[in-house]
C-alpha positions as a LaTeX table, in Angstrom:
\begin{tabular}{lrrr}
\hline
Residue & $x$ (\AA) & $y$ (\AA) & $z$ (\AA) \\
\hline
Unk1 & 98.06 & 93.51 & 100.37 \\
Unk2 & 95.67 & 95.65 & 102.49 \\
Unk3 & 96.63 & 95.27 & 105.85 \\
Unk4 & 99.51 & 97.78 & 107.07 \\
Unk5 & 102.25 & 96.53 & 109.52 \\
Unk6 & 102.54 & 99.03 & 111.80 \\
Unk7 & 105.74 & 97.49 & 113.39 \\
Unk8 & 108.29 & 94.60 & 112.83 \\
Unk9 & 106.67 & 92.57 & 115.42 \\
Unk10 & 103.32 & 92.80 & 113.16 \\
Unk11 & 105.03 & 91.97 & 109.87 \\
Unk12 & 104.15 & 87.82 & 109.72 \\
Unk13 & 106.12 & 84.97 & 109.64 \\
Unk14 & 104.62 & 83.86 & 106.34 \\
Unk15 & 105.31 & 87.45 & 104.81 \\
Unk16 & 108.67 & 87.09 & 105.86 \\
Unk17 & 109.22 & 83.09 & 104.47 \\
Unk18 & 107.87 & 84.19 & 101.38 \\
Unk19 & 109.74 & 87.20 & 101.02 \\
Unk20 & 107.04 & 89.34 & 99.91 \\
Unk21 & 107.44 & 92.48 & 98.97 \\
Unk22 & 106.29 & 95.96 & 101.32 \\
Unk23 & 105.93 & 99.16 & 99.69 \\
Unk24 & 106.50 & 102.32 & 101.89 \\
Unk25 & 108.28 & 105.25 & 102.89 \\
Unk26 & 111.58 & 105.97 & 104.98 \\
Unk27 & 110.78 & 107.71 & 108.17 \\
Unk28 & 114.09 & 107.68 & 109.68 \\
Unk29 & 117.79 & 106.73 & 109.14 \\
Unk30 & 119.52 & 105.15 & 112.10 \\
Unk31 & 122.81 & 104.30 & 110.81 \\
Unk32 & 124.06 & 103.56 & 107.35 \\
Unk33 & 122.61 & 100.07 & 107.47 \\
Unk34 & 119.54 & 100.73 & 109.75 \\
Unk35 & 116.18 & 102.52 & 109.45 \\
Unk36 & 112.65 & 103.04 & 109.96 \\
Unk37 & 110.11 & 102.03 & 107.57 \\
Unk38 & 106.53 & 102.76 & 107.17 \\
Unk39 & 104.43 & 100.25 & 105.58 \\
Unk40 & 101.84 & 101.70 & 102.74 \\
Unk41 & 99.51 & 98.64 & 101.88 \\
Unk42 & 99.56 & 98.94 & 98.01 \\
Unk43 & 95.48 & 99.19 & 98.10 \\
Unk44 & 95.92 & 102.48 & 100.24 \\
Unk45 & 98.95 & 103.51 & 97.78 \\
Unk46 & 97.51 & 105.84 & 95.71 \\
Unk47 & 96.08 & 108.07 & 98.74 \\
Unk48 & 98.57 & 107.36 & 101.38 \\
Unk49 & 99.67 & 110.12 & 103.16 \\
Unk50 & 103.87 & 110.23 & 103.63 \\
Unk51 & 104.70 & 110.13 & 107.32 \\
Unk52 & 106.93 & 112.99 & 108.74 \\
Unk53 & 110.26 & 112.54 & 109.51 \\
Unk54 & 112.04 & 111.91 & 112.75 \\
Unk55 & 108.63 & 112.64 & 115.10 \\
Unk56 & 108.76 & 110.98 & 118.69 \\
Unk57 & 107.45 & 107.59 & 118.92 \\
Unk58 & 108.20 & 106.89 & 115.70 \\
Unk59 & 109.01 & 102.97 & 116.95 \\
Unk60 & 105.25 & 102.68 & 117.37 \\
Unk61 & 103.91 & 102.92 & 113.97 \\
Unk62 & 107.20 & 102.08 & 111.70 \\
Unk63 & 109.01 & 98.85 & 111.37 \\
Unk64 & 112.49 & 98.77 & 111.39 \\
Unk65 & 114.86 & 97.19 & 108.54 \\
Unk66 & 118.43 & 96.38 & 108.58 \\
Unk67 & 119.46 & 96.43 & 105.01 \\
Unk68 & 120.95 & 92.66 & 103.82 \\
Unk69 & 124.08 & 92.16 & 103.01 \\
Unk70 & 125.73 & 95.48 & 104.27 \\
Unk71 & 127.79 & 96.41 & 106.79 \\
Unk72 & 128.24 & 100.34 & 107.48 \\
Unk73 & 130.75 & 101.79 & 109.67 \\
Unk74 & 128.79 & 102.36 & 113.44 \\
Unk75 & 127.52 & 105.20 & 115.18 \\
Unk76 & 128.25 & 105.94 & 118.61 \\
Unk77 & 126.19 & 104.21 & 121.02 \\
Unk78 & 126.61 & 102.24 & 124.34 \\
Unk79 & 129.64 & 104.07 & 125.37 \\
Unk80 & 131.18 & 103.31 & 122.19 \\
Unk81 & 132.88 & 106.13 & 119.73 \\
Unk82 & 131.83 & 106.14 & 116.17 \\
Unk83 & 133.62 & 104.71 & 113.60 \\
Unk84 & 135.41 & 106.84 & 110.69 \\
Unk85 & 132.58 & 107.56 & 107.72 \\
Unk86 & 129.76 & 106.56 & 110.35 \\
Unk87 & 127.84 & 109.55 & 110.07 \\
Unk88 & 128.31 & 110.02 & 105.66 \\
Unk89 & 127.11 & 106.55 & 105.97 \\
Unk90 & 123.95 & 107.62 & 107.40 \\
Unk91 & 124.02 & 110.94 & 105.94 \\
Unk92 & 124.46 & 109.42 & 102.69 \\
Unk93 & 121.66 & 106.69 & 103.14 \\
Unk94 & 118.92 & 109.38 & 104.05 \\
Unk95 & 119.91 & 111.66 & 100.90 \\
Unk96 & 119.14 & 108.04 & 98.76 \\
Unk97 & 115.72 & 107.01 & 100.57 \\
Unk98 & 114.57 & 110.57 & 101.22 \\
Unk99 & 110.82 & 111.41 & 99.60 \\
Unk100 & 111.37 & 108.59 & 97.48 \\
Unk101 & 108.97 & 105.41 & 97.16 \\
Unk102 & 110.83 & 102.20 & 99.01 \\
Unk103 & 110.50 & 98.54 & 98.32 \\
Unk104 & 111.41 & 96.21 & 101.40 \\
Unk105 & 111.49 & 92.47 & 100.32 \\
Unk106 & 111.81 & 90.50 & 103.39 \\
Unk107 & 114.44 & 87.89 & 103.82 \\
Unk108 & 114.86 & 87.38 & 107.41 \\
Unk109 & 114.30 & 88.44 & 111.51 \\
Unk110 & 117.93 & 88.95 & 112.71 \\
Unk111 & 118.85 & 88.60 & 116.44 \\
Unk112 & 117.62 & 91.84 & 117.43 \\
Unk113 & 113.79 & 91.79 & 115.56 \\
Unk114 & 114.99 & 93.60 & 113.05 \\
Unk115 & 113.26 & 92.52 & 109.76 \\
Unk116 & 116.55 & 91.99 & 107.67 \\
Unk117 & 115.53 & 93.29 & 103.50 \\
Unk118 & 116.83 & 93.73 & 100.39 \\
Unk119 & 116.24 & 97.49 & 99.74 \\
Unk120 & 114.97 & 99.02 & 96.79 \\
Unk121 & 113.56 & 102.94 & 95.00 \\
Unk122 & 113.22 & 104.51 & 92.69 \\
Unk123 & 115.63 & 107.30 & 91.08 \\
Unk124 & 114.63 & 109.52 & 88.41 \\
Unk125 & 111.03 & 108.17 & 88.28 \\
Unk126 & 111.92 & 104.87 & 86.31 \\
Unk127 & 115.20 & 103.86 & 87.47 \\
Unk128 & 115.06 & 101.38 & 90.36 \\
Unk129 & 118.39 & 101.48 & 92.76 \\
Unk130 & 119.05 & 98.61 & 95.33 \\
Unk131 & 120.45 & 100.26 & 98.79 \\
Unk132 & 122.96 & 97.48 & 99.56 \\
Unk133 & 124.58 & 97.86 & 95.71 \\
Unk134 & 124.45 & 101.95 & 96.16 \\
Unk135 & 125.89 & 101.69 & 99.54 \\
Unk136 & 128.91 & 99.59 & 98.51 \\
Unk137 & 129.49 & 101.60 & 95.43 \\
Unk138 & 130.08 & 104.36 & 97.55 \\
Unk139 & 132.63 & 102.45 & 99.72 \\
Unk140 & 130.68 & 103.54 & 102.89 \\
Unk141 & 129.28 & 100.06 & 103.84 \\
Unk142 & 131.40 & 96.15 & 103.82 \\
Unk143 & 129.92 & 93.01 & 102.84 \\
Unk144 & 128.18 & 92.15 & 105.60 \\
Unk145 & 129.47 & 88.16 & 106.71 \\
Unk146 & 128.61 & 87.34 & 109.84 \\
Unk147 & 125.51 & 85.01 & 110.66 \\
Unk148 & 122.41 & 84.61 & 109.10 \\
Unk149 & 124.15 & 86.60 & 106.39 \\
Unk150 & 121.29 & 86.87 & 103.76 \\
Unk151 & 122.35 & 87.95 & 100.06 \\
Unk152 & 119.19 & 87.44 & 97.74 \\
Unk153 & 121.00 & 85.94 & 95.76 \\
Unk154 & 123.39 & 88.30 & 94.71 \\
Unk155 & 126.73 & 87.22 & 96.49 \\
Unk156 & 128.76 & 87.02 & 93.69 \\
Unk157 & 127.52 & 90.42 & 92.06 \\
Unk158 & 128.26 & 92.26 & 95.99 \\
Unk159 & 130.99 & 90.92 & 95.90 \\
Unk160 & 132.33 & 92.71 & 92.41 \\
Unk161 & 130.84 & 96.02 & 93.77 \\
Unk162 & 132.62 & 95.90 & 97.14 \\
Unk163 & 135.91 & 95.44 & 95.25 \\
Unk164 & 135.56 & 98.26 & 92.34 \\
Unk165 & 134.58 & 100.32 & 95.27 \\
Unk166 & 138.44 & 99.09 & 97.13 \\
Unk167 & 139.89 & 99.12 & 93.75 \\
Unk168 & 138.92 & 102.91 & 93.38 \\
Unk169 & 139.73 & 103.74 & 97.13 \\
Unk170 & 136.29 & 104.72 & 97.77 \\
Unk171 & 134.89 & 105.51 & 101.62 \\
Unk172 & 136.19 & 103.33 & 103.80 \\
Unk173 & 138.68 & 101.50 & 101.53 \\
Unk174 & 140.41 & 104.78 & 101.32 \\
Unk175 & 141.36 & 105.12 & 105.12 \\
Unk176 & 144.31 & 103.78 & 106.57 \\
Unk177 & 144.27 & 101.23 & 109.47 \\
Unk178 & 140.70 & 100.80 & 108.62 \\
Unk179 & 138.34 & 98.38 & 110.65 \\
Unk180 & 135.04 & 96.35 & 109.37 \\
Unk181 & 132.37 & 96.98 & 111.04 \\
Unk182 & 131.97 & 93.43 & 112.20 \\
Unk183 & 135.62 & 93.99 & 113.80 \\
Unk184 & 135.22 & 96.97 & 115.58 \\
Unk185 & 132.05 & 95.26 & 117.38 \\
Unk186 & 134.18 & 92.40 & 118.09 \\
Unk187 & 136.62 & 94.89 & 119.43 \\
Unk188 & 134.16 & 96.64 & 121.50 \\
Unk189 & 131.82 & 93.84 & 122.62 \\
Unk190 & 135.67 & 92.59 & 124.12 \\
Unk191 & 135.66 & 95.19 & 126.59 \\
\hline
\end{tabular}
C-alpha cells in the first residue's frame, strides 16, 4: 500500500499469492499481450507524477505484465517474422492503456518473470474495461491455453467473447490460413 515496486523482481511473493491489486500507469507496449507497468502506491496516488513513455532504461523502474488469458499474434523478434495483426495488436493495446489509470491484479510469475495479471482501466471516467475481454472482442488476441494458463475466473465468459469475436470474423478470425499464437511459436521454436 505504500511501498512502490519498481520492477517485477520487487513485486512479492505474498502480493502475488494474494492477488492484490497494483494501481499504475502504462509506460510501454511490447506486444499485444506484453507491457511495462509502473507501480503508483495508492498513498502516493493523488500526487504521483505519470512516467514518460518509451524513455531508455525503462526495465529499471517498471515491472513488466503479460496480460492473463490472452494470446496476441507476435512481433518479430529472434530472427522470427511477425505474425499477421501483430503490430494492430500492439497498436491497438497502447490506444486502450494510453494516459489512462491501470489496475494490475496479480495472478501469477510465468516462465520468463513476467508477473502474469488480469488487466483493468478505466474508460470514460466511470466505466472500467478488462484488457484480456477488449482484446478478444477485437479478434486481435486467442485464448491463451498453454501452461500455467491463469483465467481469474472467467474461462467460461473468455470463452463466449473469443467466439462472438470468430462468429463476426473479427482480427485474426478473419484471415485465412490463420495461426495461434501458441502455434506459430511451436512452429518457430521447431527450427
Amino acid at each position: 500500500m505504500f511501498r512502490r515496486y519498481s520492477t517485477e523482481t520487487d513485486v512479492p511473493e505474498r502480493v502475488i499469492k494474494s492477488h492484490k491489486k497494483l494501481h499504475g500507469y502504462m509506460v510501454n507496449v511490447t506486444d499485444g499481450d506484453t507491457f511495462r507497468f509502473y507501480h503508483v502506491p495508492l498513498s502516493r496516488w493523488l500526487f504521483a507524477k505519470r512516467p514518460e513513455e518509451k524513455v531508455r532504461g525503462v526495465s529499471k523502474y517498471t515491472i513488466c505484465v503479460r496480460i492473463s488469458a490472452v494470446d496476441a499474434p507476435e512481433m518479430a523478434h529472434f530472427g522470427n517474422p511477425e505474425q499477421p495483426l501483430a503490430r494492430e495488436a500492439k497498436e491497438y493495446l497502447h490506444s486502450q492503456l494510453t494516459g489512462r489509470p491501470v489496475t494490475i491484479k496479480p495472478l501469477a510469475k510465468d516462465q520468463y518473470g513476467r508477473i502474469v495479471a488480469t488487466v483493468t482501466y478505466r474508460s470514460w471516467w466511470m466505466f472500467k474495461k478488462n484488457a484480456a475481454h477488449e482484446m478478444l472482442r477485437a479478434g486481435l488476441a486467442t485464448m491463451y491455453t498453454g501452461g500455467n494458463a491463469q483465467y481469474d475466473g472467467e474461462k467460461e465468459l473468455l470463452i463466449r467473447v473469443q467466439d462472438d469475436a470468430k462468429r463476426a470474423k473479427l482480427g485474426v478470425w478473419k484471415l485465412k490460413n490463420f495461426k495461434s499464437p501458441a502455434e506459430y511459436k511451436r512452429e518457430h521454436k521447431a527450427r
